[in-house]
C-alpha positions as CSV (number, residue, x, y, z in Angstrom):
1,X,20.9,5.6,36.6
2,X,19.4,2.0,35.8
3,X,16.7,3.8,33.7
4,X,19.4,5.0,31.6
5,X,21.2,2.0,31.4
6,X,18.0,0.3,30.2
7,X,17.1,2.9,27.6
8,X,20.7,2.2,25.6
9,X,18.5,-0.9,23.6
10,X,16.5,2.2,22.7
11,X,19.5,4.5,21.3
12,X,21.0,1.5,19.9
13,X,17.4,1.2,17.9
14,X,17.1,4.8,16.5
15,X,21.3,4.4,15.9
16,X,20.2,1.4,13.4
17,X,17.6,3.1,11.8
18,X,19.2,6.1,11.2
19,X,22.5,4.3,9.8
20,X,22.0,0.9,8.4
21,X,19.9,2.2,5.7
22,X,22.7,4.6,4.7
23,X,25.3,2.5,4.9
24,X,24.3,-1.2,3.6
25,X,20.9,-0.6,2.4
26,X,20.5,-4.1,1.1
27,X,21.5,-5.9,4.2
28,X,19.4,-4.1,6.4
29,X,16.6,-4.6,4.6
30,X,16.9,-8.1,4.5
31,X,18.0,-8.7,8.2
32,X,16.0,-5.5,10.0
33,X,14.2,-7.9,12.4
34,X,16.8,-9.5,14.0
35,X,18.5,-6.6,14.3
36,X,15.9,-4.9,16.3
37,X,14.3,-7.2,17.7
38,X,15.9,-8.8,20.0
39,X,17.0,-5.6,21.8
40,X,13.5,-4.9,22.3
41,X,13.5,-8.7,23.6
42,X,16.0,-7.8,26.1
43,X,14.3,-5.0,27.7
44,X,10.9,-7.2,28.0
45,X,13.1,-9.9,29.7
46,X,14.1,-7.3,32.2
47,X,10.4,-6.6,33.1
48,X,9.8,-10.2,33.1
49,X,12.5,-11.8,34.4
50,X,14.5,-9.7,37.1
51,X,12.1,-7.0,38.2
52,X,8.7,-9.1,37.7
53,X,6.5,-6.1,36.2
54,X,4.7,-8.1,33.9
55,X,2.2,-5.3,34.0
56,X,4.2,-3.0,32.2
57,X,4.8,-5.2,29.5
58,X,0.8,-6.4,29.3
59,X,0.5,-2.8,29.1
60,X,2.9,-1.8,26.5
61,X,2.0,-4.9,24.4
62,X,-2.0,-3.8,24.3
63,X,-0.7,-0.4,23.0
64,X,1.2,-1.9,20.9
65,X,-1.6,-4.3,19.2
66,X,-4.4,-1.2,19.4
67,X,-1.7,0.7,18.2
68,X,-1.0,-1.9,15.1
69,X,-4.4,-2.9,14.6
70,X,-5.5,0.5,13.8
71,X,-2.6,1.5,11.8
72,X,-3.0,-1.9,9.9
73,X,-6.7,-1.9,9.5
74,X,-6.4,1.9,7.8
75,X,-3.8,0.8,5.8
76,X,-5.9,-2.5,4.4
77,X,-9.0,-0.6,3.9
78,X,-7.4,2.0,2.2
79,X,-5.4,0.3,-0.4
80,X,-8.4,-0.6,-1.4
81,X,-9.1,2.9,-2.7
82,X,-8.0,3.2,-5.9
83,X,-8.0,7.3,-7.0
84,X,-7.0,8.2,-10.6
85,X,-6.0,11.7,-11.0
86,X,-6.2,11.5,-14.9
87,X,-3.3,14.0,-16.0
88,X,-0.2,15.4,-14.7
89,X,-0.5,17.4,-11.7
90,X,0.5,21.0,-11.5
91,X,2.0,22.9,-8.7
92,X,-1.5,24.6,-8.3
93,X,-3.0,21.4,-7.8
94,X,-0.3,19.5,-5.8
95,X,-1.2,22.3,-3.3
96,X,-4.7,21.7,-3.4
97,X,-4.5,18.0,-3.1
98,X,-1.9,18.2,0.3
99,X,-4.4,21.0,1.4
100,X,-7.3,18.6,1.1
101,X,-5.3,15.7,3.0
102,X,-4.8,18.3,5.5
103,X,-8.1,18.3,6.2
104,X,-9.1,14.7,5.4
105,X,-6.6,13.7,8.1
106,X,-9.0,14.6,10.5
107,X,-11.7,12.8,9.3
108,X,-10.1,9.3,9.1
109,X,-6.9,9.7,10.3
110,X,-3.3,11.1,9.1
111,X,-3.0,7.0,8.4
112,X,-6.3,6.8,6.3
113,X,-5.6,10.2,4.5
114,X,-1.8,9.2,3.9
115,X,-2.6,5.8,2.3
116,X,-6.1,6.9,0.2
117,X,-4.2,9.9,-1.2
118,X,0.3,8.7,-1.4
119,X,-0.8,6.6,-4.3
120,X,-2.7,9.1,-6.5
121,X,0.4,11.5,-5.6
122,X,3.0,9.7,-6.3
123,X,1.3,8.4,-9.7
124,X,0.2,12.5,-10.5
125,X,3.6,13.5,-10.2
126,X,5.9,10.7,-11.5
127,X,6.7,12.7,-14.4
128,X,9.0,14.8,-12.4
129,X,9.1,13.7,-8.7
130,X,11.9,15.0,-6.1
131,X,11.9,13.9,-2.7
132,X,10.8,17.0,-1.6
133,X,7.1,15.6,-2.8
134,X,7.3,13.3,-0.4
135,X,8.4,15.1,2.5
136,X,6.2,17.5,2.4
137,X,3.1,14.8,1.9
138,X,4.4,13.3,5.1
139,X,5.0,16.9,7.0
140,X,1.3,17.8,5.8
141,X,-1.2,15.1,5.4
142,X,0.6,12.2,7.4
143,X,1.7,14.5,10.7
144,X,0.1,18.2,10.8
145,X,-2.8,17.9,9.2
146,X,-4.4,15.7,11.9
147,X,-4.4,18.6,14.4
148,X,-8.1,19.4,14.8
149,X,-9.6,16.5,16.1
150,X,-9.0,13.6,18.5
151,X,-9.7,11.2,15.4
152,X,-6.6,13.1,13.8
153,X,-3.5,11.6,15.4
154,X,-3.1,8.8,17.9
155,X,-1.8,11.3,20.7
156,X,-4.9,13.1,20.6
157,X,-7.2,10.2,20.4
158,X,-5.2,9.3,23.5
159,X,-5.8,12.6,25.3
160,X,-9.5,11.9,24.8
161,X,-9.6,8.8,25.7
162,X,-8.3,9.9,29.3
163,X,-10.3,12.6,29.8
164,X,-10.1,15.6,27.6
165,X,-13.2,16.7,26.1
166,X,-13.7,15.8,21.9
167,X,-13.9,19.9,21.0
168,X,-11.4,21.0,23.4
169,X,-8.8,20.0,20.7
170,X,-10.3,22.0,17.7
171,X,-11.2,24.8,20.2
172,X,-7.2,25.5,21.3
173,X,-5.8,24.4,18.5
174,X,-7.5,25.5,15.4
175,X,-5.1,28.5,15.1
176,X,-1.8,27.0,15.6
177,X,-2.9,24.5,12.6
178,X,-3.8,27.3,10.1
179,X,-0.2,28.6,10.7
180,X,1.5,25.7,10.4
181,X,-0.4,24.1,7.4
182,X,-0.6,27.5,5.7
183,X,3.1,27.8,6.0
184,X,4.1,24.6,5.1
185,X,1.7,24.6,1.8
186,X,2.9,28.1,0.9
187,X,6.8,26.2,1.1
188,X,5.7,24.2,-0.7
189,X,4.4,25.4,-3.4
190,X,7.1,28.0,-3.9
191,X,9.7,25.0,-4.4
192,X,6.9,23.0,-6.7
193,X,7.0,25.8,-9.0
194,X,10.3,26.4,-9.1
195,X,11.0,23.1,-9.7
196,X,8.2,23.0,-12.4
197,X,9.0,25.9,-14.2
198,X,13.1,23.8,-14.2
199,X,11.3,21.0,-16.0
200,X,11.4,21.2,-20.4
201,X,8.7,22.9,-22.2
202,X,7.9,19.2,-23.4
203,X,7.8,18.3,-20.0
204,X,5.5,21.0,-18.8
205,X,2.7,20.3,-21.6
206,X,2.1,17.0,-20.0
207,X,0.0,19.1,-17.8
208,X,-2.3,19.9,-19.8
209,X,-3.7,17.1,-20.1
210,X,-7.9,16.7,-19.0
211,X,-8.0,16.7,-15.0
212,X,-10.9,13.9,-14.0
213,X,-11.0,11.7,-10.6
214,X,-12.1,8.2,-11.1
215,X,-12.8,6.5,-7.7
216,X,-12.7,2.7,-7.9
217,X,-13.6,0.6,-4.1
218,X,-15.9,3.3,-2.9
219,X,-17.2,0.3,-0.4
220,X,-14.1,0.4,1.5
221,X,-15.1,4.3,2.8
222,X,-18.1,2.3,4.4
223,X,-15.2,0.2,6.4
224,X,-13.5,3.6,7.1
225,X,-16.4,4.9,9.0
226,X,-16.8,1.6,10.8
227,X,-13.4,1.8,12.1
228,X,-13.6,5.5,13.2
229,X,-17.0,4.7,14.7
230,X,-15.2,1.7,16.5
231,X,-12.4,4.2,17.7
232,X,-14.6,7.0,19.1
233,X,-17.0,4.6,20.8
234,X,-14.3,2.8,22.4
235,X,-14.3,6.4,24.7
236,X,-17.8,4.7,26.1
237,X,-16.6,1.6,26.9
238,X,-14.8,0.1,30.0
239,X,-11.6,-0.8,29.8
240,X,-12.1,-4.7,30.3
241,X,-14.8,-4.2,27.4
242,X,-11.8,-2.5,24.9
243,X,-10.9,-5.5,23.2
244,X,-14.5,-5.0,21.1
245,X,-13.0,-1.9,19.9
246,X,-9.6,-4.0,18.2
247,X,-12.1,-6.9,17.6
248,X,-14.4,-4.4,14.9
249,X,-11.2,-2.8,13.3
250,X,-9.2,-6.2,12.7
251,X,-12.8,-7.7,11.1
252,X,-13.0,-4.2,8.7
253,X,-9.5,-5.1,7.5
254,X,-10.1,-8.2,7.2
255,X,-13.1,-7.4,5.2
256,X,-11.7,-5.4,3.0
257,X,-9.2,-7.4,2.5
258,X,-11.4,-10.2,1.1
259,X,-14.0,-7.8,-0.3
260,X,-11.7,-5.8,-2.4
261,X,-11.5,-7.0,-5.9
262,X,-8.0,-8.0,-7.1
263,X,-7.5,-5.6,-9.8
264,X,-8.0,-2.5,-7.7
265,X,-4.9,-4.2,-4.9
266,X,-2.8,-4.3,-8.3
267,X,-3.8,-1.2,-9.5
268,X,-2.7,0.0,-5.8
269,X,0.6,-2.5,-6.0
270,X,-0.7,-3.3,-2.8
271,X,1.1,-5.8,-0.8
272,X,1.7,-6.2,3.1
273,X,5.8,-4.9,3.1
274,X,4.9,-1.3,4.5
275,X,3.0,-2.3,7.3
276,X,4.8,-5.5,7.8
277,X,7.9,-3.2,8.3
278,X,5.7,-0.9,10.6
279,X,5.2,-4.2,12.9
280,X,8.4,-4.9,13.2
281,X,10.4,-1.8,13.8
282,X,7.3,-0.6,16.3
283,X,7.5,-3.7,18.3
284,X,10.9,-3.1,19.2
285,X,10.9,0.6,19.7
286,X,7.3,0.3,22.1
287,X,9.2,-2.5,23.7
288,X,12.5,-0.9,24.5
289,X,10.9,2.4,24.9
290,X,9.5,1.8,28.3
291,X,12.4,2.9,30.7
292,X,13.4,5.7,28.4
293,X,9.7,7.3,29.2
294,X,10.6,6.4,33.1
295,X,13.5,8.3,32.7
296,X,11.3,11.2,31.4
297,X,8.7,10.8,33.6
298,X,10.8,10.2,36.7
299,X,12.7,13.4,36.1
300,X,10.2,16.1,35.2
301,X,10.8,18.7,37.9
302,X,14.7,18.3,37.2
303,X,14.8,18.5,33.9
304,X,13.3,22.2,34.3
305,X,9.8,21.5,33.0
306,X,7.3,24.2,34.3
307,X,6.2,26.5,31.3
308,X,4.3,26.3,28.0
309,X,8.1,26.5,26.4
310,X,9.8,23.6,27.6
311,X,6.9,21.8,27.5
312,X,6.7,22.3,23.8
313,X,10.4,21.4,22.9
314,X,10.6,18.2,25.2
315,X,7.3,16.9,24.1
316,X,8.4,17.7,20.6
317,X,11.9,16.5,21.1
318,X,10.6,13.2,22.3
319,X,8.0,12.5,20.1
320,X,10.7,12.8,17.1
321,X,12.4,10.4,17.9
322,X,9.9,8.5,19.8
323,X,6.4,7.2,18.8
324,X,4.6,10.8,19.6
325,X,1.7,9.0,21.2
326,X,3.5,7.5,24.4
327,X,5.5,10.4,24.3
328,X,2.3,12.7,24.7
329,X,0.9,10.7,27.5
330,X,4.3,11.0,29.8
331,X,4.7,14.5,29.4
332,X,0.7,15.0,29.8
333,X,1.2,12.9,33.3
334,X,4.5,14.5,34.6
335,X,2.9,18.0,33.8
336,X,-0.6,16.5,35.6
337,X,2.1,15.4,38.3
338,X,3.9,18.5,39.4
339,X,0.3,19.9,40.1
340,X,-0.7,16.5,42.1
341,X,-3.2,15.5,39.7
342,X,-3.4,11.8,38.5
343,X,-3.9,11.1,34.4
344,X,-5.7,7.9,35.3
345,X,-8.4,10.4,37.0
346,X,-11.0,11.4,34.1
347,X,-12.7,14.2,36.5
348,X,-8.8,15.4,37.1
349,X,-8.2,15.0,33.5
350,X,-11.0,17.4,32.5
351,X,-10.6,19.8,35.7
352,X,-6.7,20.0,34.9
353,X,-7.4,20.6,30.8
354,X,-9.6,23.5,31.8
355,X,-7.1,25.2,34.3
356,X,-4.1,24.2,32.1
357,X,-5.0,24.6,29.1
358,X,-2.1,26.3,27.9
359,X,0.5,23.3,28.9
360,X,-1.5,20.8,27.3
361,X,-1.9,22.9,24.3
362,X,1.7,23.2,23.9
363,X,2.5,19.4,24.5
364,X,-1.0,18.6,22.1
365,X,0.2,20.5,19.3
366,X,4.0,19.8,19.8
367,X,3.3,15.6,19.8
368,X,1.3,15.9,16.4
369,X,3.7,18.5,14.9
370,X,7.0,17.1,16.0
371,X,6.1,13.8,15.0
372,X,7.0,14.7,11.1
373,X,10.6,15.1,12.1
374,X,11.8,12.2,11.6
375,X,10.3,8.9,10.0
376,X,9.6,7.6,13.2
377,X,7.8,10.1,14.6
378,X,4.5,9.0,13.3
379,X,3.3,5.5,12.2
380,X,2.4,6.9,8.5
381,X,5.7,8.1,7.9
382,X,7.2,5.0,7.6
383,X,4.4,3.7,5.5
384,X,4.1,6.4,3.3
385,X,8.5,6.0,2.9
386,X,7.9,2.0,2.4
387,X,5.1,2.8,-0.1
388,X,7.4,5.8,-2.2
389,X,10.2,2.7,-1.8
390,X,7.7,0.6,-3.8
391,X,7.4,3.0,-6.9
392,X,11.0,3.1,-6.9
393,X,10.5,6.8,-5.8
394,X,13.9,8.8,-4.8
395,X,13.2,8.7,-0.7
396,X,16.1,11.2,1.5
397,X,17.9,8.7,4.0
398,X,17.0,9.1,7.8
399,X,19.8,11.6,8.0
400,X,19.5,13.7,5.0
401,X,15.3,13.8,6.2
402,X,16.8,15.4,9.4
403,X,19.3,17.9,8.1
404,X,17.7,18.4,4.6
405,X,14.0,19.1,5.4
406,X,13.1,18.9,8.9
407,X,15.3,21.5,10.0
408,X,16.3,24.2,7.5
409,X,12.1,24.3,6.8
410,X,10.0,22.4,9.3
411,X,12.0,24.0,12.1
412,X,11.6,27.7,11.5
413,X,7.2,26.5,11.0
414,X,7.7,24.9,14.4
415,X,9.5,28.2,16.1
416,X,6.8,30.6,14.4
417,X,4.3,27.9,16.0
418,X,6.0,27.9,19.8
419,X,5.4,31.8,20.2
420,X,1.7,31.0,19.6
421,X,1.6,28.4,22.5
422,X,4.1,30.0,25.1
């Protein structure tokens, strides 16, 4: 009961992102952090002050900042990419460039794929955007796409940090993401040429204009492998040694930042707003999250959790609405739990992968997929929305993301996708 009373700060958090925006766009954007803020300040006092678990907090907050850091760093680095994709894009090669994000996403990140490739996009298509452009680059390159590697999303760098070998992931999973992303880009591209083929034949010569890719701040890929190579060797370090790990990512943003001449961060209409608005609203939410994960956790075995199924809808239940990458690690540790094996155990960890495989493939793939359900599902999505906001781009509300796109088409993907993994 008290861990439900304590996970209301929560509700009230996902309530004011899901309505403010809809109802007074203007005031919420101005007055967001003290909004949010201070319930996630009310839930910290509660660890601090009345039950004295100022571990939990310590804990949370280094999440938090590795969390941040690496979401920030990516975001820096990147938007100091500039890609010019000279010419209107086509349907044809809208699909191609969410196909190549797809896979790009697992090379650097659904973070670093999102921000190197939004821009070019957004600036490819401005002739005749619809939200549904960005929705789908969020449900593709931002979420899915980072399926096949621990590198690829956050919840399955976590999964290897604790234990679970780097190929396992691509080894169990490769299938599900074919389906998915092959799906999705199929979508897709059936509504991109409809809504092509809609657009004037004035409109639809623009088109035919010469294709060419001019990359300007190619130095800023040498920072992206420094802060992947700062990610997977954090795996060999000890924990008191992980603080090198945030210490190498901040200094490549940093870097970058500095490095990058001016004219490309205008060309990008880079500023700091998206990710400053990631800090904030991700501060509260891993703040006030904490006993709403307890409640999870603590009730496992009751809430009927024992099969490849439920696994799969409650990890992918929670992680839309929660960040997926705590959301991962509780379910990973009740399923550990009901089988008396400990997540902080890297031998258990490995052993239990190997005879579970089919649980932690369902909660895996569910945390990644699940997490483009709502914006904040996933860091990037957010980002990506902030970024589309920027452009002046025509963005669905929380709501109309929910009951517009994520479930009359990501939905039935996600079904298909569960009879694979039950």
């Amino acid at each position: 009961m008290t861990d439900l009373l304590w996970s209301l700060p929560f509700g009230l958090i996902l309530l004011s992102i899901a309505a403010f925006p809809l109802l007074a766009h203007n005031w919420w954007s101005r007055h967001y952090p003290w909004v949010v803020l201070p319930l996630g300040m009310l839930v910290i006092g509660r660890y601090l002050f009345w039950t004295g678990e100022t571990e939990r907090i310590l804990a949370a907050g280094h999440e938090y900042f590795a969390f941040i850091a690496l979401i920030g760093s990516l975001y820096i680095v990147a938007g100091g990419i500039h890609i010019s994709l000279l010419g209107a894009l086509t349907p044809n090669q809208n699909t191609a460039v969410l196909a190549v994000g797809a896979v790009l996403a697992n090379l650097i990140g659904t973070t670093g794929a999102s921000m190197v490739l939004i821009r070019p996009f957004l600036r490819g298509n401005r002739w005749r955007l619809a939200p549904f452009h960005t929705v789908f680059f969020i449900f593709i390159v931002s979420n899915c796409g980072g399926a096949l590697t621990p590198i690829g999303d956050p919840p399955l760098f976590l999964g290897y940090l604790i234990g679970v070998p780097f190929f396992w992931v691509v080894q169990h999973l490769w299938y599900k993401w074919s389906i998915a992303i092959g799906l999705l880009l199929l979508i897709f591209y059936v509504m991109d040429n409809t809504h092509f083929k809609r657009q004037p034949k004035t409109r639809q010569t623009v088109s035919e204009e010469p294709d060419r890719i001019l990359i300007k701040g190619k130095g800023n890929f040498i920072l992206l492998a420094v802060i992947l190579l700062a990610v997977i060797g954090a795996a060999f370090l000890p924990e008191k040694l992980l603080w090198i790990r945030e210490a190498v990512i901040v200094a490549a943003g940093v870097i970058s930042y500095v490095a990058t001449p001016q004219a490309i961060h205008e060309r990008n209409s880079f500023d700091f707003h998206p990710i400053r608005e990631v800090a904030i609203l991700f501060a509260a939410i891993f703040a006030a999250m904490i006993p709403a994960l307890d409640l999870l956790s603590h009730h496992a075995s009751s809430l009927g959790l024992n099969s490849t199924g439920s696994f799969y809808w409650a990890t992918g239940l929670t992680s839309a609405f929660l960040d997926n990458a705590p959301a991962y690690l509780n379910y990973v540790a009740a399923a550990m739990g009901l089988d008396g094996a400990s997540i902080h155990d890297k031998a258990q960890v490995v052993a239990w992968a190997t005879s579970h495989a089919d649980i932690l493939s369902s909660i895996s793939i569910s945390s990644v997929f699940f997490g483009a359900a709502t914006y904040i599902g996933n860091g990037p999505n957010f980002m990506v929305k902030s970024i589309c906001d920027q452009y002046n781009v025509q963005t669905p509300s929380f709501l109309e993301y929910i009951y517009k796109y994520s479930l009359p088409i990501l939905l039935p993907v996600l079904v298909i996708v569960y009879f694979f993994v039950k």
